[in-house]
C-alpha positions in Angstrom: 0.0 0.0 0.0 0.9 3.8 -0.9 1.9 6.2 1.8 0.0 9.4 1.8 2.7 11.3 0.2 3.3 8.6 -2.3 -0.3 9.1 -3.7 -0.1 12.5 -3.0 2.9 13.0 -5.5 1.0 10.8 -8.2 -2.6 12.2 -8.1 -0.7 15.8 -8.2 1.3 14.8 -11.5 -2.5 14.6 -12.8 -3.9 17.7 -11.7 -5.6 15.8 -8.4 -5.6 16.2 -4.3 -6.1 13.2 -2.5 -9.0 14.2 0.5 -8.0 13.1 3.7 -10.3 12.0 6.2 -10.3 13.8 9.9 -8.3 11.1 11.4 -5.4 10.8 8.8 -5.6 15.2 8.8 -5.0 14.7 12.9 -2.2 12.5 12.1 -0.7 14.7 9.7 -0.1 17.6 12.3 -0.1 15.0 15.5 -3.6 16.7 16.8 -6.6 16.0 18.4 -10.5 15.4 17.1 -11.0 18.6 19.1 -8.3 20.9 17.6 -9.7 19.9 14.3 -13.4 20.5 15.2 -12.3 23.8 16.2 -10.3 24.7 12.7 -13.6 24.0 11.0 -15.4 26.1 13.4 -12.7 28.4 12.7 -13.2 28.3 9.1 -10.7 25.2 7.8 -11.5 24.4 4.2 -14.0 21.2 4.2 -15.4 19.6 1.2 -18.4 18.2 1.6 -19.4 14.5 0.7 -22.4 12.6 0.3 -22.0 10.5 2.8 -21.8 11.7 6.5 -18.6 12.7 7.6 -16.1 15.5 5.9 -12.7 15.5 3.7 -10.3 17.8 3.7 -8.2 18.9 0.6 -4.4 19.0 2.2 -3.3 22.0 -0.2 -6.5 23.9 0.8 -5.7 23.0 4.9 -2.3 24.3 4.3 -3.1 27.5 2.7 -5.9 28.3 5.0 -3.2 27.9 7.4 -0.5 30.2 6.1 -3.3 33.1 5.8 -4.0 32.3 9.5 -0.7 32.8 10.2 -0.2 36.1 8.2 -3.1 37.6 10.4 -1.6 36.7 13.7 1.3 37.9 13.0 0.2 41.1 11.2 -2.2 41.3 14.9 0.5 40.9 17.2 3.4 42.7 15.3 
């Protein structure tokens, strides 16, 4: 089986972004079900599915990310 970034690197080569679920997004940034209930809450990308539950697009995470960071450091500096 694949790692994450080994399918990462060949759905990218095709213009794709693997969603990851809510538990492999936790273990991406070694997190809590809680820290990323709040991201959502605090506006994290989510795409929706059609089943329940939520995916989240990893380039999408990581940008939302950066801007969050721009902002708190634009706040506190």
């Amino acid at each position: 089986m694949a790692t994450l970034a080994e399918r990462t690197e060949t759905l990218r080569a095709v213009g794709v972004a693997p969603l990851l679920t809510t538990a492999q997004l936790q273990a991406l940034y070694g997190v809590s079900n809680w820290t990323v209930n709040k991201w959502v809450q605090d506006g994290c990308p989510v795409e929706p599915t059609k089943f329940h539950g939520r995916r989240f697009d990893l380039d999408k995470v990581r940008a939302w990310m950066a801007a969050a960071d721009e902002q708190q450091l634009a706040a506190t500096g």
